[in-house]
N, C-alpha and C positions, 0 to 999 in steps of 0.2 A: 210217876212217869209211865206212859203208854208201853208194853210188849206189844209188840205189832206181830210177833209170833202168835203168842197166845188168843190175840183178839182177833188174827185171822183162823187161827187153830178152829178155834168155836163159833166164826162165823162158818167153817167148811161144816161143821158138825152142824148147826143147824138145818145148813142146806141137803144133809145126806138124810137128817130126821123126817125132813120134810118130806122127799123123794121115797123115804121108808113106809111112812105113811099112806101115801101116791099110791104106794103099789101092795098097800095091804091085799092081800085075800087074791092078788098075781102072780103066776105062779112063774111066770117068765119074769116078770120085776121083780119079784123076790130072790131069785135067784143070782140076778145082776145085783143087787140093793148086798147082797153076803159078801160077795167079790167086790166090790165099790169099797165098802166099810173099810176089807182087810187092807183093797189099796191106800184109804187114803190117809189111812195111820202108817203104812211103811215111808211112805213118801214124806209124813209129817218128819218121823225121826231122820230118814236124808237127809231133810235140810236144815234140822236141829243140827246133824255134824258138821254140815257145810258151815254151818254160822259158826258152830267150834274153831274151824280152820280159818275164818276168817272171811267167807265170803257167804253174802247174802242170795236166797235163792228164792225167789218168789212163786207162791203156790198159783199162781194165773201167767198166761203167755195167751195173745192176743196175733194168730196166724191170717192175713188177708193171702187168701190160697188165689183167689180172682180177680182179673182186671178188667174183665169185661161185666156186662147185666142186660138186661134183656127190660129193664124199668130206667125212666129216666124222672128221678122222682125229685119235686122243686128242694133247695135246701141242700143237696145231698153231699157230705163233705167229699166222699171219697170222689166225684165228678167235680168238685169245686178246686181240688186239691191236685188231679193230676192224674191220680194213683188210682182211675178209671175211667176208661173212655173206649170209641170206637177202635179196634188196630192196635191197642196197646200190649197183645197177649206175647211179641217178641219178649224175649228175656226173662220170662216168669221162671221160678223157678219148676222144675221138673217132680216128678211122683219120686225118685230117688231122693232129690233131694229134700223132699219134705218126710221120707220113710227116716232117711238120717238124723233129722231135728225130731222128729216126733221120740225116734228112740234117745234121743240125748236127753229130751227132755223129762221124760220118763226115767233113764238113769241118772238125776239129780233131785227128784226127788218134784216136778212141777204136777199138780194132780187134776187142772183145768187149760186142757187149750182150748180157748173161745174163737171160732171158726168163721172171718167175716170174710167180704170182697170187697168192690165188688158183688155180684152174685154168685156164692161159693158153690151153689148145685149146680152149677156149670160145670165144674170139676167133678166129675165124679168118678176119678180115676182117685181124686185124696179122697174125697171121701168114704170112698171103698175100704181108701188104705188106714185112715185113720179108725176104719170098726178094727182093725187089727192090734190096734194097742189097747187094750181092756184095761190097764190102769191107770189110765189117764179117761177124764171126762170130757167131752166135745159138746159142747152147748154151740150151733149150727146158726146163726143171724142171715134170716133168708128175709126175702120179701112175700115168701110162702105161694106162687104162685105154679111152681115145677113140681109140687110134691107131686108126684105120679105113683102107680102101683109099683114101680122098681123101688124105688125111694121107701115105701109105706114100708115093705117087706124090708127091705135092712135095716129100718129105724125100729123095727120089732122084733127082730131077730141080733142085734146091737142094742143094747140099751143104754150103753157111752154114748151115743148119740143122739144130744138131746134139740128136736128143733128149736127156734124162737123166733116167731113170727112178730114179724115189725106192721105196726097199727099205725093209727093217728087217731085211733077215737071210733064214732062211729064211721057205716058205709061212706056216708058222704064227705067227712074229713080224708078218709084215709084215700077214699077216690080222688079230692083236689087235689092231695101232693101227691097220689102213686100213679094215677091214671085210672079213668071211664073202667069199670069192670072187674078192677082188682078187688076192691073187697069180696065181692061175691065169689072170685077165686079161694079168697083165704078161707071162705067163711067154708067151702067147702073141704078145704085141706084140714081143717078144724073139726068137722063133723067126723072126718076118716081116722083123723089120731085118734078121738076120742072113742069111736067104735072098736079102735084095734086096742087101748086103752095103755094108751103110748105118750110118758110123763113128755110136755112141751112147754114154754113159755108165752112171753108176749114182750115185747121193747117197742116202748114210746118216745117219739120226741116230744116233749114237754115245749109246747110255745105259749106266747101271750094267748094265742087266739084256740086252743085247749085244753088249757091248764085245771079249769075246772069240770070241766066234761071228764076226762079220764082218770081224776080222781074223786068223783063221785063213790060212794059205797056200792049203788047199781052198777056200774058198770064193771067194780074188779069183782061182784056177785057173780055177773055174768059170765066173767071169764071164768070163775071159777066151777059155775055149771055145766060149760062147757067142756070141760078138762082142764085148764089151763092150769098148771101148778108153781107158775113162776112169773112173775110182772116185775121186769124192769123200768125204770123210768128213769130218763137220758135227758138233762137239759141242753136246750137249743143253742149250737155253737153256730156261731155266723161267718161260716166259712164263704158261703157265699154272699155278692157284691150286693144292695141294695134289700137284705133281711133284716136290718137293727132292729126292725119294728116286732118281730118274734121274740126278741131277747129276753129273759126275764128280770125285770130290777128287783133291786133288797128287796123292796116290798111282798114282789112275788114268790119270791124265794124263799123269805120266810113264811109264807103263808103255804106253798108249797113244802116245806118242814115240816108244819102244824100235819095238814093236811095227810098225809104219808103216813107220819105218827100217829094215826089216828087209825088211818086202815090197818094197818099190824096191830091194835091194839084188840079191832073190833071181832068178837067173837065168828062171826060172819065171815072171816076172812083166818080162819082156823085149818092151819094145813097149808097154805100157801106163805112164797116166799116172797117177800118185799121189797126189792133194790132200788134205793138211787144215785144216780152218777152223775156229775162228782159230788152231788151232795152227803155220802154217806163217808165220803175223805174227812169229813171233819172228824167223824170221832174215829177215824185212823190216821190222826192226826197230821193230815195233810195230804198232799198226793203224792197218789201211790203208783205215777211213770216212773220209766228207767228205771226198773229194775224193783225199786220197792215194794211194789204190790205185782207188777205186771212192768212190760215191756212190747213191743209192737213188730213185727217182721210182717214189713208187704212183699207187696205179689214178685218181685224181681229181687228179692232176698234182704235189702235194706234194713238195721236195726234201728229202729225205731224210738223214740221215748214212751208216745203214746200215738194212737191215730190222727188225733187232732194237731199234734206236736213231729209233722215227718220232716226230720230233719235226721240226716245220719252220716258217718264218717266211716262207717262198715257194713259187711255185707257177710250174709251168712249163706253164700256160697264159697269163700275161705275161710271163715271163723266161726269158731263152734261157741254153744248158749255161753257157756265159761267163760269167753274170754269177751263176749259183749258185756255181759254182769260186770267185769271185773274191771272195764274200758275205763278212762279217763274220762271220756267223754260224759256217759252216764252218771260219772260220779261230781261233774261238773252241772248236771242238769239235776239232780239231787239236791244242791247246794245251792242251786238258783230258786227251789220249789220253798227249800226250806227257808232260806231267807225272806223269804216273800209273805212265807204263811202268816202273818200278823198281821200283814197288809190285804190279803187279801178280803174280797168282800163277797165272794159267791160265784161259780161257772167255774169255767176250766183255768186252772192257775196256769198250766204251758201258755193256752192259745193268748193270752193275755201278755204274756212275756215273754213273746217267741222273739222279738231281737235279741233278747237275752241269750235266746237257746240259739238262734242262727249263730251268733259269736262265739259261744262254746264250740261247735264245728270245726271252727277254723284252728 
């Protein structure tokens, strides 16, 4: 039977090996990579006790600090979904209150908060404030086009803050769905890390119409010539109206597996980290919303299952990480993931059975 502890345990160590490496012969990454380590073995045993007492605490928390963006990019769930748009910044939550979640989640023992919008460099009152909690990690999901000299400077003098700049492939994919110009923004936000020599990612949406362009071997080469020390890859969720045709079926799915397993294997791609979502739920034996692996707080405090999955019955403007975890709710969306998992056949298991999840709400 799976430990989900354990196989996350040594998925975090992978990823801190990686980053160790990243910043051999650095003397500012090395320094961060000592303090990282120590953190993310304390934080391991926190929620080793939490599971004792009975409550599960997952090492990822998933913060949408933004509800505004400055890209209006085709596909985009969080503009499909509500949870961004023009005017929507009333009722976000506040720099205090996200100083409050940040430190809870840190005193439980959480060692990733993944930092979306929105466009989160928008905010850069949390981002300021999130360099202040050193042991927790911040992996940053920008559209890469704000990185500015204020930015460069605290992302190098912070080394918990790690960007990851979202692609589609080459110039000319990432310019059809970001807009005329953005690549060439990124490619220069790219040139800037890499000169300041400031570990960063890359997140893809994986569609029918790129699927084999950005898992070519050339292309995670390049990203890793470039700096890039981390490639996620994000299958395409059809939050918006008239996309089916992006989707991936089994077929590609599985080819997409293959393919993947192939880049981690190849020496060429030695030192970088390989993610796919939700493809990589399988051998964590299912998904890992609500709380199991991760949990979702948007921009106006809402607890979340997952991004794709916004549906919530609490708000973490009264309720602290604890008593989301420990909700009925979550443990009702748990139970819908888990029954399901036999049946499922690939993509996001919420957004597939979200009457499911709307009715657990109620």
């Amino acid at each position: 039977m799976l430990n989900l502890n354990s196989f996350m345990n040594n998925g975090i160590k992978n990823i801190s090996d990686t980053a160790g490496r990243f910043y051999f012969g650095n003397r500012r990454g090395q320094a961060f990579m000592l303090r990282a380590v120590s953190a993310l073995h304390k934080s391991a045993k926190m929620r080793a006790r939490h599971e004792q007492n009975g409550t599960h605490i997952p090492p990822f928390l998933i913060a949408s600090i933004a509800t505004d963006c400055n890209l209006r990019c085709a596909g985009c769930y969080a503009w499909a979904s509500g949870a961004c748009g023009d005017g929507q910044a009333q009722g976000q939550l506040v720099a205090d209150d996200w100083r409050r979640l940040f430190q809870e989640a840190s005193d439980i023992g959480i060692s990733f908060v993944l930092i979306a919008g929105g466009e989160p460099l928008l905010r850069h009152d949390i981002i300021k404030l999130a360099a202040e909690f050193d042991t927790i990690i911040f992996p940053i999901f920008t559209n890469g086009t704000m990185i500015d000299e204020d930015y460069l400077n605290l992302f190098d003098k912070h080394r918990n803050l790690i960007p990851i700049l979202s692609i589609e492939g080459d110039a000319e994919k990432t310019d059809a769905r970001r807009g005329n110009g953005v690549s060439k923004k990124v490619a220069q936000a790219v040139e800037r890390l890499k000169e300041r020599g400031i570990l960063f990612g890359a997140s893809i949406t994986v569609t029918t119409e790129n699927q084999n362009e950005v898992t070519e071997l050339s292309f995670t080469e390049t990203l890793r010539e470039n700096g890039c020390g981390l490639v996620l890859y994000v299958e395409y969720v059809p939050v918006e109206e008239n996309t089916d045709h992006l989707i991936l079926n089994e077929n590609d799915l599985r080819i997409l597996a293959a393919r993947i397993d192939g880049l981690r294997e190849n020496r060429k791609n030695k030192g970088m980290i390989i993610l796919s979502f939700p493809g990589d739920e399988e051998a964590m034996g299912g998904c890992l919303a609500a709380g199991r692996g991760f949990f979702h707080i948007n921009a106006t405090g809402g607890a979340e299952p997952c991004p794709f999955s916004p549906y919530s019955d609490m708000n973490l403007k009264e309720q602290s990480l604890l008593t989301v975890l420990q909700s009925s709710f979550f443990e009702k969306v748990r139970e819908i993931s888990a029954a399901e998992a036999l049946n499922h056949k690939g993509g996001c298991t919420l957004f597939q059975y979200k009457n499911e999840v709307k009715q657990a709400v109620i």
